[in-house]
C-alpha positions, 0 to 999 in steps of 0.5 A: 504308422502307414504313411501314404501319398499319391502314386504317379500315373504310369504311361508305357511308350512302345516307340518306332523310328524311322530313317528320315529323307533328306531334303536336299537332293542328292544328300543321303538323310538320316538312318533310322538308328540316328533318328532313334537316338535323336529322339532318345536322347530327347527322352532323357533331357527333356525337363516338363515345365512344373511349380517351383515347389513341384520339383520333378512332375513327369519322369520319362526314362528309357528302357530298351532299345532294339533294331535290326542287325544291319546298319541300315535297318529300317526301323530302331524300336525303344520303350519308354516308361514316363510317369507324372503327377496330377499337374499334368494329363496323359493328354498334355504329356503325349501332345508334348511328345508328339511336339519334340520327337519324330518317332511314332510311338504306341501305348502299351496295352498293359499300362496302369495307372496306379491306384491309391495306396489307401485303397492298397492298406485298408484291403490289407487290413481287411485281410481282402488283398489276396481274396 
């Protein structure tokens, strides 16, 4: 017997940080590799709110992380691959982002949202997944 269950939708997050002024006169701010790793760091420990019996209701978990060959390069570039359960909507997990993080952050253009395996086992079975 097949057993099925809902799979997580999935957001891919090209990010940029940016070196951040300092506010201070005089004082030298932060670099963009310091900002990237703030907001990385953040990625990785931020736990979404959820239902007690709804243990894990959006994953976040980065991927790669890339910057010039400088210190001081002016911007450290990271992916990000988050995915969620329907307690959640794209919407409510970006506006959360955009709330705790500082870098700006596009959505990859290939992101899918997964499709019910349902769907995935009855083409199987009707012999149509490879037509």
């Amino acid at each position: 017997m097949i057993t099925t269950h809902r799979i997580k939708p999935l957001i891919i997050l090209e990010c940029t940080a940016c070196p951040r002024l300092a506010l201070a006169e005089g004082a030298e701010g932060t670099k963009a590799i310091c900002s990237g790793l703030t907001d990385i760091q953040w990625f990785s420990d931020y736990i979404f709110p959820g239902e007690p019996s709804n243990f894990s209701p959006v994953t976040m978990a980065v991927t790669s992380v890339r910057t010039g060959k400088d210190a001081n390069a002016d911007e450290c570039y990271f992916t990000v691959e988050i995915s969620y359960d329907e307690s959640y909507t794209t919407e409510k997990v970006l506006s959360t982002i955009r709330r705790w993080t500082y870098c700006k952050f596009t959505i990859r253009e290939d992101t899918h949202s997964s499709t019910e395996p349902e769907d995935y086992v009855s083409r199987l079975a009707s012999g149509m997944l490879f037509h």
